[in-house]
C-alpha positions as CSV (number, residue, x, y, z in Angstrom):
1,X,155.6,36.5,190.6
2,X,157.7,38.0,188.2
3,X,162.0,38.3,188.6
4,X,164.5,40.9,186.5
5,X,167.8,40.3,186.4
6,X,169.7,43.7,186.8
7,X,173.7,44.0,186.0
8,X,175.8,46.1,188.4
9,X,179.2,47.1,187.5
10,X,181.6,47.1,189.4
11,X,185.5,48.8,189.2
12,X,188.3,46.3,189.0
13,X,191.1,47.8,190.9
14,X,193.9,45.9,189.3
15,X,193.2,47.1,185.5
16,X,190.4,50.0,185.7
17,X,187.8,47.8,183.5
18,X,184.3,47.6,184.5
19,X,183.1,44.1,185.3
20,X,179.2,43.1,185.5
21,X,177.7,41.2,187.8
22,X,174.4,40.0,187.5
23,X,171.8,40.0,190.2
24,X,168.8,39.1,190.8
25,X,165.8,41.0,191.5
26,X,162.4,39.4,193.0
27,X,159.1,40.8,193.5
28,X,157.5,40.1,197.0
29,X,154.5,38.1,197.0
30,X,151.8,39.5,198.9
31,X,149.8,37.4,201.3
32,X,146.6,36.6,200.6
33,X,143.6,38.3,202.4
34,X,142.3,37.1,205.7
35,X,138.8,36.0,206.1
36,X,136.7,36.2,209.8
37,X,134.6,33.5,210.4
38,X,131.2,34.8,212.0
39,X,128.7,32.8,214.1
40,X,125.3,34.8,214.5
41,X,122.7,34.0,217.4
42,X,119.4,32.7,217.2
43,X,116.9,31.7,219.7
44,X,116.6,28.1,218.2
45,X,119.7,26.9,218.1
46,X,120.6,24.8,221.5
47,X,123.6,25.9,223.3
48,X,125.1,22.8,223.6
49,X,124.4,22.4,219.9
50,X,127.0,25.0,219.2
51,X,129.4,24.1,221.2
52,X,129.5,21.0,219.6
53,X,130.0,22.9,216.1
54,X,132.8,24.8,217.6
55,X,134.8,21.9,219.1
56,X,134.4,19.6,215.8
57,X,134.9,22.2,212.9
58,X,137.2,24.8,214.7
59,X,139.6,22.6,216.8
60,X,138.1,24.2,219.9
61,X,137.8,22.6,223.5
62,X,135.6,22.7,225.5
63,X,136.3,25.8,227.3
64,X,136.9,27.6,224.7
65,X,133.8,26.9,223.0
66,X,131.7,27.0,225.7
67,X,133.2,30.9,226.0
68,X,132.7,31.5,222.5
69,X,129.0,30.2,222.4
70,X,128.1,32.6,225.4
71,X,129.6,35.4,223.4
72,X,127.4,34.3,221.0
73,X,124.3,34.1,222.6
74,X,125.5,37.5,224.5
75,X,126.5,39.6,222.2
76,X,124.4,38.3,218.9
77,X,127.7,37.4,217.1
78,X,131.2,36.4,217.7
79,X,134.5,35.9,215.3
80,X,135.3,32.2,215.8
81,X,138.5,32.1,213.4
82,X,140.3,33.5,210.7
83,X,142.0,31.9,208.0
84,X,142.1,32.3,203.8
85,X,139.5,32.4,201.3
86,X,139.1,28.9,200.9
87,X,139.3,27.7,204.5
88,X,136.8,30.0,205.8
89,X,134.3,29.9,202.8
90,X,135.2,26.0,203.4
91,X,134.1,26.3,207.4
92,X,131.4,28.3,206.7
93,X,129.9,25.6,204.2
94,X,130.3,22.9,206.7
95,X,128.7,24.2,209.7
96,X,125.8,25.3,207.8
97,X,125.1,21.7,206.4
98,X,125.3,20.7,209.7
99,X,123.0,22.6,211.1
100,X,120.8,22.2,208.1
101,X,120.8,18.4,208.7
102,X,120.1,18.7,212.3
103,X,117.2,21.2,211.5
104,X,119.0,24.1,213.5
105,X,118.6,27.7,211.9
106,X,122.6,28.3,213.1
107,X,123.7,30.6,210.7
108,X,127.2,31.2,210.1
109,X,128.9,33.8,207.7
110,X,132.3,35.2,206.6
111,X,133.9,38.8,206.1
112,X,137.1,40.1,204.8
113,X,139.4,41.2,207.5
């Protein structure tokens, strides 16, 4: 993020001089791009198994996961969050380690928004 500093004159009505004034400029920061976290269907992945992923690494209840995992097993894939860079590529990491060490083939992927 850079700043300037910009002086503006400005008329002093009581002796006609100029008088400057500074003022600051600052560039807006632009937010970072947002990541979609993807889960992909399989047929060898219990259900139950994935709605256990969804409740411990997204936050989700029960509900919610149980609704997300049927859109999942409906549709072949289903955006279960979005969040930066890191946090997604972070997500993404963890649920495939855990699925790896519970010998599921869940596979789970990211894309830019």
């Amino acid at each position: 993020m850079t700043s300037r500093i910009r002086t503006v004159a400005m008329a002093n009505d009581e002796d006609d001089t100029d008088t400057g004034v500074a003022v600051k400029t600052r560039a807006k920061t632009k937010r970072p791009p947002l990541y979609k976290v993807l889960l992909l269907n399989d047929d060898y992945t219990p259900m139950e198994f994935v709605v256990h992923v969804l409740e411990r690494f997204f936050g989700l209840n029960h509900a919610q996961a149980f609704e997300i995992m049927l859109t999942v097993h409906k549709k072949g894939v289903a955006v279960v969050g979005v969040f930066s860079h890191e946090i997604a590529e972070t997500k993404v990491g963890q649920v495939m380690d855990f699925a790896r060490r519970h010998q599921h083939p869940l596979q789970c992927t990211m894309e830019k928004e």
